[in-house]
C-alpha positions in Angstrom: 31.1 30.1 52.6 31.7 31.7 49.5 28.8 33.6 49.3 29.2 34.8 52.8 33.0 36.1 51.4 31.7 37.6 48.9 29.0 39.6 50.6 31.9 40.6 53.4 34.2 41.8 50.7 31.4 44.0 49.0 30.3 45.7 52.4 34.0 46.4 53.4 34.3 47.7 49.9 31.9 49.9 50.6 32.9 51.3 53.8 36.7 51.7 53.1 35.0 54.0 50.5 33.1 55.3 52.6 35.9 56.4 55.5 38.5 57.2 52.4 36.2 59.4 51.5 35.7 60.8 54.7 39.4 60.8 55.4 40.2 62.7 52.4 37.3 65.5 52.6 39.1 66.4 56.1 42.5 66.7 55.1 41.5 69.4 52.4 39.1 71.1 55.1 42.2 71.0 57.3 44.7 72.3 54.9 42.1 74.9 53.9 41.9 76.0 57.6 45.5 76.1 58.1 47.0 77.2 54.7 48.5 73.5 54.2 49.1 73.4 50.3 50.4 69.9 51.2 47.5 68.7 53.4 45.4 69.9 50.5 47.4 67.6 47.5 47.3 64.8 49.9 43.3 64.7 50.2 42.5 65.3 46.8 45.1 62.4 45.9 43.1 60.3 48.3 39.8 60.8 47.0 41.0 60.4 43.6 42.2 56.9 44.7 38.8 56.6 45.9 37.2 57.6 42.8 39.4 55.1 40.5 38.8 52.4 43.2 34.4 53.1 43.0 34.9 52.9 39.3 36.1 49.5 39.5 33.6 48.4 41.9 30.3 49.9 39.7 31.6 47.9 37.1 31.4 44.5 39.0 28.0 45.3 39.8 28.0 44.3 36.0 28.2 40.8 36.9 25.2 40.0 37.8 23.9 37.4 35.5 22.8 34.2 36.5 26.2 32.6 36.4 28.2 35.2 36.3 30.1 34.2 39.6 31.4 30.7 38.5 34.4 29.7 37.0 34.8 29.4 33.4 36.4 27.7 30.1 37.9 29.5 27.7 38.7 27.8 23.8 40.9 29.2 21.5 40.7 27.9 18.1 43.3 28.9 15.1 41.8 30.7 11.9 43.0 30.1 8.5 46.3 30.7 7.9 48.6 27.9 9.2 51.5 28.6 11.4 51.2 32.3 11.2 47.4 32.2 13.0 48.6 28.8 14.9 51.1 31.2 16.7 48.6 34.1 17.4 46.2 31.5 19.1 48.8 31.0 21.4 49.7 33.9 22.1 45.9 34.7 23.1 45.8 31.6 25.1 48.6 33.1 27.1 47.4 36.3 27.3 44.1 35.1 29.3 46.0 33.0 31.4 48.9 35.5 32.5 45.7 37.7 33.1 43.8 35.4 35.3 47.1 35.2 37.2 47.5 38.7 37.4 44.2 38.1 39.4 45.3 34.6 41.0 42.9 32.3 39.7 44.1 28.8 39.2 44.3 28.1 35.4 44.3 24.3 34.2 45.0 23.3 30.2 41.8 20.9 29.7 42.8 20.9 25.9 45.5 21.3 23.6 46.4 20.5 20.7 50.1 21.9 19.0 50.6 23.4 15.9 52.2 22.2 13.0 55.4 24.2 13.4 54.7 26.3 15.9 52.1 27.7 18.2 48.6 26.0 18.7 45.3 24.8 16.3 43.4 24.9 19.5 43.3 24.6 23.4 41.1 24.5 26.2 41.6 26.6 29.6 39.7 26.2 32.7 39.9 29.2 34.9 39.1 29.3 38.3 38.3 32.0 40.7 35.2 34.3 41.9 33.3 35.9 38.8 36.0 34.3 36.1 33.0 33.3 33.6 31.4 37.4 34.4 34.3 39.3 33.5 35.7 37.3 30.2 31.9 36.2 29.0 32.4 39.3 26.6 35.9 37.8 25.1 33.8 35.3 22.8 34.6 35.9 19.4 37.0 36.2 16.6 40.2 38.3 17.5 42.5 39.8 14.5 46.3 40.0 14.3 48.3 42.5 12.4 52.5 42.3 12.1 55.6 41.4 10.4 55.5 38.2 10.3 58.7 35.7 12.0 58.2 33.1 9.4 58.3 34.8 6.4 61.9 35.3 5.0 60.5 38.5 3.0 59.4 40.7 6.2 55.7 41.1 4.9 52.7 41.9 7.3 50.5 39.2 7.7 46.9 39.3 9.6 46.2 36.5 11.2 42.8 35.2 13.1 41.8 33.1 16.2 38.6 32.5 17.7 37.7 32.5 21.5 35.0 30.8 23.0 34.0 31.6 26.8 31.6 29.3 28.9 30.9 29.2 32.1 31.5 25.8 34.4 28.3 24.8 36.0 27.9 23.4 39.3 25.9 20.9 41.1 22.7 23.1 41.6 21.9 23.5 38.0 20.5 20.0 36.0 21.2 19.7 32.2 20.0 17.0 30.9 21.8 15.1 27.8 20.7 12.4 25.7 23.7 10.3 25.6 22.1 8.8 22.3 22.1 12.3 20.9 26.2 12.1 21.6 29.1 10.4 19.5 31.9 9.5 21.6 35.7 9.3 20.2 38.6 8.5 21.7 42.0 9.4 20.7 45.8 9.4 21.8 47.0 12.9 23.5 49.3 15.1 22.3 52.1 16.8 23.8 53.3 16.9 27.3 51.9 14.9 29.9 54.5 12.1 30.6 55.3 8.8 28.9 52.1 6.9 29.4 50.0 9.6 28.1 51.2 9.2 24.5 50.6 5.3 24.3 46.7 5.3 25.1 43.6 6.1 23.3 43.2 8.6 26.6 41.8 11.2 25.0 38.1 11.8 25.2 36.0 13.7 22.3 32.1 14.0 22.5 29.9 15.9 19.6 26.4 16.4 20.4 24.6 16.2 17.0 21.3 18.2 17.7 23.8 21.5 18.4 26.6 20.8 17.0 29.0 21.3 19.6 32.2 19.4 20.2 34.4 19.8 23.7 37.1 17.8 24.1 39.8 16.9 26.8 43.1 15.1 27.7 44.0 16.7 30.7 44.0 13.1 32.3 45.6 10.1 32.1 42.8 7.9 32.5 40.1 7.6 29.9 37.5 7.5 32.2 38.6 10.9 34.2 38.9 12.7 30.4 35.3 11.3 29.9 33.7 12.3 33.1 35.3 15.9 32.4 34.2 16.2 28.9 30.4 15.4 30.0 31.0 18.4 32.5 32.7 20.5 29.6 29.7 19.5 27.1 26.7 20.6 29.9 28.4 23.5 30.5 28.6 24.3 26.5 24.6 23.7 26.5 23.5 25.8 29.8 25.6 28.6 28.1 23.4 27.9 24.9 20.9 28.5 27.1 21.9 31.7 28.2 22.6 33.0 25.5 19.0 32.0 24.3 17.5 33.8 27.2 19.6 37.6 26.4 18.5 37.2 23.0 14.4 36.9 23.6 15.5 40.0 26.4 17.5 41.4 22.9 20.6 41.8 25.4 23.6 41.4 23.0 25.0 37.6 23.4 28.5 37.1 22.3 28.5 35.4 19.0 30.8 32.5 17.5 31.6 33.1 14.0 33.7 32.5 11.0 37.2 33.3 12.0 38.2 35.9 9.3 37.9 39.3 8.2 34.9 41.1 8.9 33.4 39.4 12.0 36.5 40.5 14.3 35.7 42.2 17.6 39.2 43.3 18.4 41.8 43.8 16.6 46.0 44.2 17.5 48.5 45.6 15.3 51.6 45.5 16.1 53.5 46.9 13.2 53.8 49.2 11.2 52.6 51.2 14.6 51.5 49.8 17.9 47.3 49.3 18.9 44.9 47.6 20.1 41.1 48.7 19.6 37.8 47.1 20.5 35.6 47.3 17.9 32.9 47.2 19.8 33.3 49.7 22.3 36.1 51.7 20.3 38.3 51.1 23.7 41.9 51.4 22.7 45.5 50.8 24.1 48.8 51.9 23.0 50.8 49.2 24.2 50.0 45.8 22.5 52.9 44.3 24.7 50.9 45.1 27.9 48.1 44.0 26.2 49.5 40.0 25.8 50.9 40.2 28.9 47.5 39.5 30.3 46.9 43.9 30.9 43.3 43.3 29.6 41.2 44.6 32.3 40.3 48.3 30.5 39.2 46.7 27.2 37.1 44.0 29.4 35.4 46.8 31.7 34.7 48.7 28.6 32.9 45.5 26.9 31.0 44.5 29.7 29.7 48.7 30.2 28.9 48.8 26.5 26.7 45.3 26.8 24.5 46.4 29.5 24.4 50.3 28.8 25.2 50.3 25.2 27.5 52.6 23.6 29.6 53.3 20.9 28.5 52.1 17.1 29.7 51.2 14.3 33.3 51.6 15.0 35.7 51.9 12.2 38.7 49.3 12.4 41.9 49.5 11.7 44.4 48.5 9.2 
């Protein structure tokens, strides 16, 4: 059933395209005919709208990879820095998930774990809805903050660093298997919200898989054995991205990268004082208005990332300071 929706929404795409295209190219012959100045704004306006609205669908043509179409985790991690880059993780955190509301996809914490004073060290979303994983799979990576920072009594500007790490959620059709003998188990009490009884168990499920590496973790649950079941799920979903990842690179496609959080290995960075702007390094997309930006207004700087990793593009961009 989902596929079939999503093949019904591409052809209607199409043909509303189509007949606005249509529709538009008569008005202008109309107002041409009839010396309609009016008739003639009104058709160009129209195909311009169908113009803007073709852009958008070419570039979800872009997600077409294998699991492009599923939903998706996305970890945010702190960099150095204590509370200053403990409050820009959460600000990142929010700013996917008031995007993926902008687009009403369910968003879930799976993860989270508060900062010292303020903000987060780390925390886990699960976002649901149709092509969640395609369009943020090119949001992996270290993101840089520039301002004045709230805690500091002097007014200096701080940068701060947070890491984000997408991967998709894998369904039923695709086996990964997992020696559980490869896997350390560890259990510990949640934090934050979540009602009385979450605080006074060992509910808390963390797995590391020693031949990668990798360490997923939940507490979304109040039962152990839910937090467990969910954390396999999180940990074959960490390991079929791997995969992924393994295949773009032997096709040299460029795979998003996790690296050290800090200066030099940033793909975006957002200053928000002395002067206001956001700018891919990647692609060299930029944006004006940071605030937008946080608020979840992502979609240009996505489009742009996903363009430049299957067309290629701009090089070497120069950041900012």
């Amino acid at each position: 059933m989902r596929e079939r929706t999503q093949l019904d929404d591409a052809v209607t795409a199409i043909r509303r395209l189509e007949q606005g295209l249509e529709d538009g190219a008569t008005l202008i012959e109309l107002g041409e005919m009839e010396g309609d100045a009016g008739s003639i704004r009104e058709g160009e306006e129209q195909i311009r709208a169908v113009q803007v609205e073709a852009a958008r669908r070419q570039i979800e043509t872009l997600l077409s990879g294998e699991a492009d179409g599923n939903d998706t985790y996305v970890e945010v991690h702190a960099g150095a820095g204590g509370t200053e880059s403990q409050d820009w993780a959460n600000m990142l955190q929010r700013m996917y998930a008031r995007w993926a509301e902008r687009r009403k996809y369910k968003v879930d914490i799976v993860e989270w774990s508060e900062g010292e004073e303020a903000g987060i060290k780390g925390a886990t979303l699960l976002i649901k809805g149709h092509n969640a994983y395609g369009w943020l799979k090119t949001e992996s990576g270290v993101h840089r903050l520039v301002r004045i920072s709230p805690y500091d009594s002097n007014a200096r500007r701080h940068t701060s660093f947070a890491s984000v790490w997408v991967y998709p959620v894998i369904d039923d059709r695709i086996t990964i298997e997992i020696k559980e003998s490869d896997c350390r188990i560890d259990t510990y009490r949640s934090s934050g919200a979540g009602g009385q009884h979450v605080n006074t168990t060992d509910s808390a499920v963390r797995i590391t898989h020693n031949p990668t590496g990798i360490v997923v973790a939940c507490q979304q649950e109040r039962s152990q054995h839910k937090n467990r079941a969910t954390a396999w799920n999180m940990l074959r979903a960490r390991l079929y991205e791997l995969e992924l990842k393994k295949r773009e690179e032997k096709a040299n496609a460029e795979a998003a990268s996790k690296t050290d959080i800090g200066w030099g290995h940033q793909i975006r960075s957002y200053v928000l004082q002395p002067y206001q702007l956001v700018k891919d390094l990647r692609t060299g997309a930029q944006s004006t208005s940071p605030d937008d930006v946080l608020d979840g207004d992502i979609d240009d700087l996505i489009e742009a990332s996903l363009a430049h990793r299957v067309y290629g593009g701009a090089e070497a961009v120069e950041d900012i300071d």
